[in-house]
TIVO-2410 file (N, C-alpha, C; in nm, 3 decimals):
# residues 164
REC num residu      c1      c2      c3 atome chaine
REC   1      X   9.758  10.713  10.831     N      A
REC   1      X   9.704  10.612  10.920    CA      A
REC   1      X   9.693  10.482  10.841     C      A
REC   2      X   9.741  10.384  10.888     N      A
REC   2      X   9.736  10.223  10.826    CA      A
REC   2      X   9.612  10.178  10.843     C      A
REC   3      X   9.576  10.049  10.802     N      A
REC   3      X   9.437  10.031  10.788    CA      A
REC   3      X   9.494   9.911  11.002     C      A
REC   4      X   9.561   9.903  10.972     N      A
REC   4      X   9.616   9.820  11.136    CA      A
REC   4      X   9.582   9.919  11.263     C      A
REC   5      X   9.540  10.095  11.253     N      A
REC   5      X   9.591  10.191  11.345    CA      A
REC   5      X   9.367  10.218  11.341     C      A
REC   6      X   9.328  10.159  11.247     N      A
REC   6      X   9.176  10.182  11.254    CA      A
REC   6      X   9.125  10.153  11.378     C      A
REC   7      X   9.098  10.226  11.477     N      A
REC   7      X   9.011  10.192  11.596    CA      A
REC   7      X   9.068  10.071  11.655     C      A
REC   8      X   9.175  10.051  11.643     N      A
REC   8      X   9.305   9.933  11.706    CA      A
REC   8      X   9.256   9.805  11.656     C      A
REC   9      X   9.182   9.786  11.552     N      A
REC   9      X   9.133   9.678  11.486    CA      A
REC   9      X   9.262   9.607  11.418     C      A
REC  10      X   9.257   9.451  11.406     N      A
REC  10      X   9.381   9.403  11.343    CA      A
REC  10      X   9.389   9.425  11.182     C      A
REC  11      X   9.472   9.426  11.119     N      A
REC  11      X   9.405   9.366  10.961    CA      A
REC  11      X   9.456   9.218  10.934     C      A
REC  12      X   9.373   9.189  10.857     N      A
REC  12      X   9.383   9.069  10.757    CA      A
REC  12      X   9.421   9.051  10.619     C      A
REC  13      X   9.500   8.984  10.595     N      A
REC  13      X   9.584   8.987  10.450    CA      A
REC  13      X   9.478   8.900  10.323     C      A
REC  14      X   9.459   8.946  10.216     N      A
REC  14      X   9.367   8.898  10.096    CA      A
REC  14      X   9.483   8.813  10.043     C      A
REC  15      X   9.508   8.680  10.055     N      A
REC  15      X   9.598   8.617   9.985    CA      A
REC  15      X   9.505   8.529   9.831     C      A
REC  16      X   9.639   8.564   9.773     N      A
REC  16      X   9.586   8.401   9.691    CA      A
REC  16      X   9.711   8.370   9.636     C      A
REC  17      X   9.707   8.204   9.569     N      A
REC  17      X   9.813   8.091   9.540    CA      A
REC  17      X   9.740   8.024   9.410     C      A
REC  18      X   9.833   8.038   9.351     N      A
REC  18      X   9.803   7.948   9.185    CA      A
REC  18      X   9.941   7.930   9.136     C      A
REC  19      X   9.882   7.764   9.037     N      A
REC  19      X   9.995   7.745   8.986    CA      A
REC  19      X   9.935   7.771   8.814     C      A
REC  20      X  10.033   7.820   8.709     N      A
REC  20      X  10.063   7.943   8.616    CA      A
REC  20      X  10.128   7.843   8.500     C      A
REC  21      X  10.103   7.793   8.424     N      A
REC  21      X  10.211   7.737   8.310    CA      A
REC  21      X  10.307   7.811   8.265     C      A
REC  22      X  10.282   7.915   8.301     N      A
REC  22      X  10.415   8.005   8.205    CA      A
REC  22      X  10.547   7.995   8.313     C      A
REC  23      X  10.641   8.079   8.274     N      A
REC  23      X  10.767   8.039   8.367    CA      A
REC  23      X  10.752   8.193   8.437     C      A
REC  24      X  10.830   8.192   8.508     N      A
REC  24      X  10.882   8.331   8.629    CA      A
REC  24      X  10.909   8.468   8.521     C      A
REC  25      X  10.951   8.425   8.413     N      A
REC  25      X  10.991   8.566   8.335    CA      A
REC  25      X  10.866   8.626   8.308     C      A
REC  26      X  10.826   8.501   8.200     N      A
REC  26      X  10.671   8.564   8.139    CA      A
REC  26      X  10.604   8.658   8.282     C      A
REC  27      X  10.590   8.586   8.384     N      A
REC  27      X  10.481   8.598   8.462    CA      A
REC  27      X  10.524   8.784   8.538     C      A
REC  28      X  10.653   8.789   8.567     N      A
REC  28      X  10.746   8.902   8.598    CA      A
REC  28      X  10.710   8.992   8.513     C      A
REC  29      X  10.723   8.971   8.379     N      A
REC  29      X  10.677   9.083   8.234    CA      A
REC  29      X  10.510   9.159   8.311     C      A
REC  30      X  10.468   9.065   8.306     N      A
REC  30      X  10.297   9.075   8.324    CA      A
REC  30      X  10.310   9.146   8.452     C      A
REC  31      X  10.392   9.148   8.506     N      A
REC  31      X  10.344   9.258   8.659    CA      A
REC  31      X  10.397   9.347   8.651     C      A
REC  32      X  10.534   9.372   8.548     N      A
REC  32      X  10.598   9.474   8.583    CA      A
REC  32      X  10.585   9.585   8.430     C      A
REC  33      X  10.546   9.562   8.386     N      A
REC  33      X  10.497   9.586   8.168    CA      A
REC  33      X  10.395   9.701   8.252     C      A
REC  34      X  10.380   9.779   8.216     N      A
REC  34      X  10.285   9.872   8.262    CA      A
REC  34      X  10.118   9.867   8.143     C      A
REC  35      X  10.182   9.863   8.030     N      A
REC  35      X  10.083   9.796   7.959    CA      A
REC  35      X  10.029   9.663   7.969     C      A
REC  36      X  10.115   9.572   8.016     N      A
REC  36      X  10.038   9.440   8.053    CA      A
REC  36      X   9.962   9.388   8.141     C      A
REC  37      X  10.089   9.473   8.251     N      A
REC  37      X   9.980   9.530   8.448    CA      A
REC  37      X   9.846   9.579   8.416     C      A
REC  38      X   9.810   9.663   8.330     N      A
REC  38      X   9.694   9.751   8.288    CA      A
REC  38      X   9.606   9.687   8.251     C      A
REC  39      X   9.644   9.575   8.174     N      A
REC  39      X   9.546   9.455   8.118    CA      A
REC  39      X   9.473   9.380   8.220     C      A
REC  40      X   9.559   9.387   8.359     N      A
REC  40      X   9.539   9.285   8.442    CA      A
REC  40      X   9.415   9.364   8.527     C      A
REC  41      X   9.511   9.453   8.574     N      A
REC  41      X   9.422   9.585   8.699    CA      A
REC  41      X   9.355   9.730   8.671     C      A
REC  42      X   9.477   9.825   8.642     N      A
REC  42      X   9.462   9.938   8.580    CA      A
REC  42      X   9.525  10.003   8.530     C      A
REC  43      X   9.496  10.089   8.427     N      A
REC  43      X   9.653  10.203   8.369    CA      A
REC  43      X   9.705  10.234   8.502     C      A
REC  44      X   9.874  10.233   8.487     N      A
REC  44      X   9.963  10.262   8.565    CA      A
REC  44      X  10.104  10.278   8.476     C      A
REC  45      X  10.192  10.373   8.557     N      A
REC  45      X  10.347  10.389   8.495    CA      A
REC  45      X  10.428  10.275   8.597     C      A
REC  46      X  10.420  10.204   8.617     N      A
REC  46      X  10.496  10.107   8.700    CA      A
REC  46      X  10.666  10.093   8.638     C      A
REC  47      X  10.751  10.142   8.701     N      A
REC  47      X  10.876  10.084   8.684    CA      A
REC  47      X  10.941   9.983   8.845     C      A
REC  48      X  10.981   9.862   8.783     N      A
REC  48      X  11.007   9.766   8.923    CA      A
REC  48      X  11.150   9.804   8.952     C      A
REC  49      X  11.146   9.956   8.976     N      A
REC  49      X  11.304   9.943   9.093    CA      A
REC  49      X  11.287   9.999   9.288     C      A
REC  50      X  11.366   9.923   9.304     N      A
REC  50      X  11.350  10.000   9.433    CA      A
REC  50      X  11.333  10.148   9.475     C      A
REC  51      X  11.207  10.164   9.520     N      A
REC  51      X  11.239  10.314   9.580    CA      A
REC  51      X  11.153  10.406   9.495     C      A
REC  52      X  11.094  10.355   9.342     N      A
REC  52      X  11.027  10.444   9.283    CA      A
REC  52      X  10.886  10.430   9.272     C      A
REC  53      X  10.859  10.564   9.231     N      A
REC  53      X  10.699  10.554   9.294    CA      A
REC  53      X  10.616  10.541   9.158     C      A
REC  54      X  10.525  10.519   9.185     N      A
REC  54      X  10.411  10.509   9.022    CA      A
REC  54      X  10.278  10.495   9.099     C      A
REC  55      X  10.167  10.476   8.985     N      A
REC  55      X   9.983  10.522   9.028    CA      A
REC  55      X   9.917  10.424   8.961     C      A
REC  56      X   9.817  10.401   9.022     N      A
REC  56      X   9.764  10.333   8.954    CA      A
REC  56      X   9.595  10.439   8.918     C      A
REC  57      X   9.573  10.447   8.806     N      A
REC  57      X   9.487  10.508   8.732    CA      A
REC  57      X   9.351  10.491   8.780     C      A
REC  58      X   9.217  10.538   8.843     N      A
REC  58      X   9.099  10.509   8.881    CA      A
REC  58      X   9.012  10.586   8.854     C      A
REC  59      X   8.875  10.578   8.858     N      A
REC  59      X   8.794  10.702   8.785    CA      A
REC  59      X   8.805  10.778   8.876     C      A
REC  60      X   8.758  10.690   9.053     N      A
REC  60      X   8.707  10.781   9.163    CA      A
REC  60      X   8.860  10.838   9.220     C      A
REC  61      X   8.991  10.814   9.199     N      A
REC  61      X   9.093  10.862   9.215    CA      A
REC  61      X   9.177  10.792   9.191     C      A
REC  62      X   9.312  10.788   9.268     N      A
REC  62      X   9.450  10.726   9.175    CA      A
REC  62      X   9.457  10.641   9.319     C      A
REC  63      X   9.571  10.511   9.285     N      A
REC  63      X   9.639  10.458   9.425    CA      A
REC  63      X   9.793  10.497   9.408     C      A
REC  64      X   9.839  10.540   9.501     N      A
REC  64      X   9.993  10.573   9.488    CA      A
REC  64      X  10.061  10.508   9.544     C      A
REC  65      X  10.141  10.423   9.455     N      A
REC  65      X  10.235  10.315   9.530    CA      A
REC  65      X  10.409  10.362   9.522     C      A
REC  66      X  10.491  10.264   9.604     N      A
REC  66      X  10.599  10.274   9.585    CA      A
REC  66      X  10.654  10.125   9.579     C      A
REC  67      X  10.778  10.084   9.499     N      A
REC  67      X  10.842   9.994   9.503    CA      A
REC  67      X  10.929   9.957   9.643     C      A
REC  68      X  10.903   9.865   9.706     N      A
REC  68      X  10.963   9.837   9.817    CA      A
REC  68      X  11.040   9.705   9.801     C      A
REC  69      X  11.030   9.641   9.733     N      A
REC  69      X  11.162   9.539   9.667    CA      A
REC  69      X  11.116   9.455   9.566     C      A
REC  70      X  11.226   9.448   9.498     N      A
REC  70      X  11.197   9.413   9.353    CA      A
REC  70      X  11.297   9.318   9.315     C      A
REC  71      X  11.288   9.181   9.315     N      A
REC  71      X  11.381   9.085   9.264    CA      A
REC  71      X  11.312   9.022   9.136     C      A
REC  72      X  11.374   9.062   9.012     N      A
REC  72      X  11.320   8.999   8.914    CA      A
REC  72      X  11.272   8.853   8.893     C      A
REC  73      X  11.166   8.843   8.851     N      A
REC  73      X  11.131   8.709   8.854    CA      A
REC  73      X  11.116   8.603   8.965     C      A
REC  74      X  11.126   8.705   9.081     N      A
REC  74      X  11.108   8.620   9.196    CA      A
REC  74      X  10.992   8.714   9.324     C      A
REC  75      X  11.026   8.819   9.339     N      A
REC  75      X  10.934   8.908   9.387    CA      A
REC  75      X  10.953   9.053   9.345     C      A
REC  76      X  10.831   9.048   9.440     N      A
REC  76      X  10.785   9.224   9.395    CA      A
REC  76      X  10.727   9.236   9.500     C      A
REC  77      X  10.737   9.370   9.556     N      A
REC  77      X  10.622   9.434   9.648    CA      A
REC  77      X  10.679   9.596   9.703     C      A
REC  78      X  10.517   9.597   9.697     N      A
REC  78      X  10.510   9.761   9.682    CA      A
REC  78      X  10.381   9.796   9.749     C      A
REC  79      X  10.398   9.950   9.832     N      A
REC  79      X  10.289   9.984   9.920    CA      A
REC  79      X  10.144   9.981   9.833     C      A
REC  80      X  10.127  10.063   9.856     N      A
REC  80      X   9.933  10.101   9.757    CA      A
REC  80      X   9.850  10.169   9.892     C      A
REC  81      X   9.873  10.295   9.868     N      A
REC  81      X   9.780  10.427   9.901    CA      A
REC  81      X   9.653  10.455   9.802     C      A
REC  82      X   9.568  10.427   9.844     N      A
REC  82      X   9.416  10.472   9.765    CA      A
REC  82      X   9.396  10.636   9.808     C      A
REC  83      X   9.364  10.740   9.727     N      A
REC  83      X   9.389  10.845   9.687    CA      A
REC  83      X   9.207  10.856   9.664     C      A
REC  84      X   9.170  10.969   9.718     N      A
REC  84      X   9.034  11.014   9.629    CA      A
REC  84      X   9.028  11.113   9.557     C      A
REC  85      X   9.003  11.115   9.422     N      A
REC  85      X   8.978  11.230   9.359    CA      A
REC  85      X   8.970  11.352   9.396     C      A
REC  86      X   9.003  11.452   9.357     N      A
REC  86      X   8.972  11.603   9.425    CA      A
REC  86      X   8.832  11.624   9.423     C      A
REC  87      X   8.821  11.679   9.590     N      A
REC  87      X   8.678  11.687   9.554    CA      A
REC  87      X   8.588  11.615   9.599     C      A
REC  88      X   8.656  11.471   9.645     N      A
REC  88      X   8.609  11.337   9.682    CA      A
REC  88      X   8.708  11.322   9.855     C      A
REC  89      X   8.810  11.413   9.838     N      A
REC  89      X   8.879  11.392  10.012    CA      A
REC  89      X   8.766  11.400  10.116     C      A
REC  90      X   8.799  11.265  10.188     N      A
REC  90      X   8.701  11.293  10.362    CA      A
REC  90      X   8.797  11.383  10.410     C      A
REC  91      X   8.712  11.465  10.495     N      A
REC  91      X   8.745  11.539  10.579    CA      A
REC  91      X   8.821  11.509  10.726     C      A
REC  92      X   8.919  11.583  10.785     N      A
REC  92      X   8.962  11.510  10.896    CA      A
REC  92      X   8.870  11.505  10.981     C      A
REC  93      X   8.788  11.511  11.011     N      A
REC  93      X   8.672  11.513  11.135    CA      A
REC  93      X   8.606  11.380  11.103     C      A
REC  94      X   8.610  11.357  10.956     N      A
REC  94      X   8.501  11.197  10.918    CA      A
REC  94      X   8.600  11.091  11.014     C      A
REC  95      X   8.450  10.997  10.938     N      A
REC  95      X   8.570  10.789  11.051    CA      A
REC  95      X   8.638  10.803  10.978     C      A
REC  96      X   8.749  10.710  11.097     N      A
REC  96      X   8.865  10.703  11.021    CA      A
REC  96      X   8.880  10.622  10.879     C      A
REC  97      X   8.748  10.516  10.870     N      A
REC  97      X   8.741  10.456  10.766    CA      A
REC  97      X   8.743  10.505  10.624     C      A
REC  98      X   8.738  10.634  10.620     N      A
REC  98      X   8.696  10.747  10.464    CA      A
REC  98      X   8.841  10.775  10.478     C      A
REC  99      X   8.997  10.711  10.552     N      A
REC  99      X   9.080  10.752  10.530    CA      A
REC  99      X   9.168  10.682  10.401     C      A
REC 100      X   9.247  10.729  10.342     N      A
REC 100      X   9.287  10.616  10.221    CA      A
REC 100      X   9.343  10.497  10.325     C      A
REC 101      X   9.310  10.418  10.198     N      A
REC 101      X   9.394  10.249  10.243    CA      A
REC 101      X   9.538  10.271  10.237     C      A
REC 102      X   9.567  10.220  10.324     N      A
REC 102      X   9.754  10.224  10.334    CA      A
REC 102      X   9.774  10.079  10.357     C      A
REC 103      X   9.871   9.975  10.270     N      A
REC 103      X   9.857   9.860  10.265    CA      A
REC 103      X   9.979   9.803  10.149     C      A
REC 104      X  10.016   9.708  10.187     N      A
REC 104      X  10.154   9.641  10.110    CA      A
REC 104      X  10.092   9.532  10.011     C      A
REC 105      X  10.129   9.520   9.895     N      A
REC 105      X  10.092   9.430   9.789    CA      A
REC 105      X  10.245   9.334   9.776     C      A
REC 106      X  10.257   9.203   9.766     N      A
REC 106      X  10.342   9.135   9.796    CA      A
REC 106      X  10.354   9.021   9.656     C      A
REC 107      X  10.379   9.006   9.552     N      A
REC 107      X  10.416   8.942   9.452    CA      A
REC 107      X  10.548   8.785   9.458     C      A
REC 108      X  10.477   8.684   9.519     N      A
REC 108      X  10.598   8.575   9.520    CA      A
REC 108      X  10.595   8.476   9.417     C      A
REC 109      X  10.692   8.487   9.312     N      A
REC 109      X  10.679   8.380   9.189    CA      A
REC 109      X  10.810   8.319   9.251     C      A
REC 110      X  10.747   8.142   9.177     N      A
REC 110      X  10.874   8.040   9.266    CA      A
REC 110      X  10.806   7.957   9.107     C      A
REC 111      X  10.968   7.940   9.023     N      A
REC 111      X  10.920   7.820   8.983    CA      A
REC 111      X  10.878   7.662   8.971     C      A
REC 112      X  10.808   7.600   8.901     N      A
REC 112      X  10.717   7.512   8.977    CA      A
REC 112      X  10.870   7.380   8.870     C      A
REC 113      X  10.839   7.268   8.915     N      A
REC 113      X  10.885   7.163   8.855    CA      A
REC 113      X  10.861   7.137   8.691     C      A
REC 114      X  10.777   7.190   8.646     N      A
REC 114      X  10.735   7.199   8.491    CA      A
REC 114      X  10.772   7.273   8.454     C      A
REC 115      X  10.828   7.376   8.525     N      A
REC 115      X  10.885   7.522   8.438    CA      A
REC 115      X  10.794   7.642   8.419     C      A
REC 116      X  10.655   7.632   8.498     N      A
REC 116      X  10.551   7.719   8.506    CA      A
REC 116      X  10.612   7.784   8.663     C      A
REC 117      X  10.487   7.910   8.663     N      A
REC 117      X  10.519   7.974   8.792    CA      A
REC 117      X  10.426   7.933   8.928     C      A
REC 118      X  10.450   7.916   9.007     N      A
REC 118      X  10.403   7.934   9.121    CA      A
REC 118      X  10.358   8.054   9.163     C      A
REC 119      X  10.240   8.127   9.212     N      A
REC 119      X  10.256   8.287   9.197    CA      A
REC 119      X  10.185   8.290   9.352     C      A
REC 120      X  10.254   8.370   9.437     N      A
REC 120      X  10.080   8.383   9.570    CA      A
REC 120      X  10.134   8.521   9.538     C      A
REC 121      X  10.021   8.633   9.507     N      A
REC 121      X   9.964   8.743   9.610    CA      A
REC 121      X   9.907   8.755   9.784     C      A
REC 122      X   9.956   8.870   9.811     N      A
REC 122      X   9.908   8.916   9.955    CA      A
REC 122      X   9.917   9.005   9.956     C      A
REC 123      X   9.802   9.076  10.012     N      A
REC 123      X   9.723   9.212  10.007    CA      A
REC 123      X   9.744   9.266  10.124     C      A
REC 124      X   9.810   9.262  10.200     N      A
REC 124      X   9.829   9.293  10.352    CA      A
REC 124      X   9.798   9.433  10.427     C      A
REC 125      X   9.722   9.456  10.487     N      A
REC 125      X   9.698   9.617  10.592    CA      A
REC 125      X   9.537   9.614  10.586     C      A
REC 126      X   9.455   9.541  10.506     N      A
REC 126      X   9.315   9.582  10.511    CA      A
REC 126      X   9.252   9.551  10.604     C      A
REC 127      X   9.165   9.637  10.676     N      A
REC 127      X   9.098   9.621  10.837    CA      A
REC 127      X   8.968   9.534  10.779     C      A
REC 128      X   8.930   9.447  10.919     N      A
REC 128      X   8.828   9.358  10.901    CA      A
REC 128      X   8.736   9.428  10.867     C      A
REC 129      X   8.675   9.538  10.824     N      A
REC 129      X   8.535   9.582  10.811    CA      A
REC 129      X   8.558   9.671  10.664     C      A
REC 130      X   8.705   9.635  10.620     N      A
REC 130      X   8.710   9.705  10.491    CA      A
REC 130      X   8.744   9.608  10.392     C      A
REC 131      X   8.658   9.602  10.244     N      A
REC 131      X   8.640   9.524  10.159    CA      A
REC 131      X   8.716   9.583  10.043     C      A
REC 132      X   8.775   9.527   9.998     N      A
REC 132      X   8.863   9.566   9.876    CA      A
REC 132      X   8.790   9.514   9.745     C      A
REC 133      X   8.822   9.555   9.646     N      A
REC 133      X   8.770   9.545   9.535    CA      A
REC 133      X   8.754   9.400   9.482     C      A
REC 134      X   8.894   9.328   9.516     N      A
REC 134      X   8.902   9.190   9.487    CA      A
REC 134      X   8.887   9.095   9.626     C      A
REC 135      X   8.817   9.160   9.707     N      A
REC 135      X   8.776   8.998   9.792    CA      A
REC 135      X   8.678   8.935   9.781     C      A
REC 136      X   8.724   8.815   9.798     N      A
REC 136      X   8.661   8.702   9.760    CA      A
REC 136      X   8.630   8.625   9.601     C      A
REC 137      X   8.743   8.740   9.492     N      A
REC 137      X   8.776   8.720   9.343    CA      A
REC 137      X   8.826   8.551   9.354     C      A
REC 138      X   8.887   8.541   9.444     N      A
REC 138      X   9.001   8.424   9.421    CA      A
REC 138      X   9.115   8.417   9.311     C      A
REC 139      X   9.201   8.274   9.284     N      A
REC 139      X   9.284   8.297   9.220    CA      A
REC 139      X   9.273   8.254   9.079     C      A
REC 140      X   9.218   8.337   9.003     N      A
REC 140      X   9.113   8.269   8.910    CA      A
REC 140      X   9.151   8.377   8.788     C      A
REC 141      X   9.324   8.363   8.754     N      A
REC 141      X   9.394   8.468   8.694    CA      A
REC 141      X   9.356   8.372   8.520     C      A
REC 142      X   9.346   8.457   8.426     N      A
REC 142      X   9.357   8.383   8.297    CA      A
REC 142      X   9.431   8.459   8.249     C      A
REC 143      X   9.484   8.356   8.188     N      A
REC 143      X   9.617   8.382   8.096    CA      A
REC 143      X   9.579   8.397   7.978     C      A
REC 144      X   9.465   8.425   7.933     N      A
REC 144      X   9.428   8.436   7.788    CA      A
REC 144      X   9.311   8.528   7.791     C      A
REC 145      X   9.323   8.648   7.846     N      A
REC 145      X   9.182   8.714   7.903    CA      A
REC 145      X   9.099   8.779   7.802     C      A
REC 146      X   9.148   8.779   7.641     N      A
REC 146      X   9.122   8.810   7.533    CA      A
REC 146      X   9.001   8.692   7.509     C      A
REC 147      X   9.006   8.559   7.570     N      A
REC 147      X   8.954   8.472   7.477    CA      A
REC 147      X   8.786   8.467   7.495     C      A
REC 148      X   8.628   8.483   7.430     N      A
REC 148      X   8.588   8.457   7.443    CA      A
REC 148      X   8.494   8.399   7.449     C      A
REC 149      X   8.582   8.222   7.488     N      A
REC 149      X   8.513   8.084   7.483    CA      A
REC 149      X   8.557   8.110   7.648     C      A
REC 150      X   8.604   8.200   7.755     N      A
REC 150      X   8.652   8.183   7.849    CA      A
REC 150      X   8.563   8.311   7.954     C      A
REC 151      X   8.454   8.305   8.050     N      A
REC 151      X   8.421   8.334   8.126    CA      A
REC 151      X   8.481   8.348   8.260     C      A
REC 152      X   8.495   8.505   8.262     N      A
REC 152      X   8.555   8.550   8.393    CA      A
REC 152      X   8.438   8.656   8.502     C      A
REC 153      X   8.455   8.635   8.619     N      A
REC 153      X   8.359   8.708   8.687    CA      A
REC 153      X   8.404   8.885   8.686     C      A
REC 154      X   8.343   9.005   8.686     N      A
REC 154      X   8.407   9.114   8.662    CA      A
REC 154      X   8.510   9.132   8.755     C      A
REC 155      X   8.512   9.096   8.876     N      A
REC 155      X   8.600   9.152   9.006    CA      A
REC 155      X   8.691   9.047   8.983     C      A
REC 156      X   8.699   8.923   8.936     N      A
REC 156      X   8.838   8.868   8.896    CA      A
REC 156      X   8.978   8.904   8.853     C      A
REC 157      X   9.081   8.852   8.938     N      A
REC 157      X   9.187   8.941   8.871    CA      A
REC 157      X   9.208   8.841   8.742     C      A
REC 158      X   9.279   8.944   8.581     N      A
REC 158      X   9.296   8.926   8.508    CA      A
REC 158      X   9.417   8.874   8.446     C      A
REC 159      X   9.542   8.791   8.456     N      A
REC 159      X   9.693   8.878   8.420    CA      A
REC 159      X   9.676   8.790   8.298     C      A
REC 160      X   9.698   8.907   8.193     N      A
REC 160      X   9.713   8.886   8.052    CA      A
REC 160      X   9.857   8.848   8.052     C      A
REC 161      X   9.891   8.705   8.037     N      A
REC 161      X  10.035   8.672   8.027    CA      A
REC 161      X  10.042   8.634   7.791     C      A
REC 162      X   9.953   8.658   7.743     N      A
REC 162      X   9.982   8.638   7.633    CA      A
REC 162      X  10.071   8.695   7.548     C      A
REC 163      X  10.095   8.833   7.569     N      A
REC 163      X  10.192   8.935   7.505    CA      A
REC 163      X  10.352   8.955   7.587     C      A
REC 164      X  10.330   8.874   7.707     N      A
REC 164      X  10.416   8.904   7.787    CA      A
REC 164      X  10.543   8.813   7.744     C      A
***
């Protein structure tokens, strides 16, 4: 069940837009590096080809995604199934809300006139009454997330573009 099929509720997409000094490669490394992704979000085996699947690592369970298109350095996007731990499954009789999130993550890098990236995320399938981990984080990505003379809020996304 999609988070769109919840009690015929619409969803709403978590976007965000920043502009990135680094260029499209760096920024590509950092999403698709499974060690660098990890820096950003969570351990995951991420490989960016079409069609293959990978997890993203959680205490309370895993998200299971798949690659749904992958143009280097220009996009990415891939589903994201939230998974509960064993043990932690709602039952089919619970709301439908205790069902995993089913929802498309959408990666658009465009380079900018300086040679940095342009980057928007979109979080797309989440129902109005369901809150994701990063709403209302904004686009408030640091590129140096090691540094600290640099204050980040915890639910901020992170992308460590330094190693990338």
């Amino acid at each position: 069940m999609t988070a769109k099929q919840h009690s015929g509720m619409a969803a709403d997409p978590i976007e965000f837009e920043c502009e990135l000094p680094e260029p499209p490669e760096k920024v590509w490394r950092a999403l698709t590096v499974p060690d660098l992704l990890a820096a950003w979000l969570m351990p995951n085996d991420i490989k960016p080809e079409i069609g293959g699947r990978f997890a993203f690592a959680k205490a309370d369970g895993q998200i299971e995604c798949e690659i749904l298109d992958a143009e280097p350095e220009r996009l990415l996007r891939y589903s994201w199934r939230e998974r509960p731990a064993s043990g932690n499954a709602a039952h089919p009789l619970d709301s439908p809300m205790d069902s995993p999130i089913v929802s498309i993550v959408t990666f658009t890098l465009d380079r900018t006139i300086s040679g940095g990236t342009h980057l928007r995320i979109v979080h797309d399938g989440f129902a109005r009454v369901a809150t994701p981990a990063v709403a209302g984080a904004g686009c408030r990505l640091s590129l140096n997330a090691n540094s600290p003379k640099r204050t980040i809020a915890a639910n901020t996304p992170r992308l460590s573009l330094r190693a990338a």
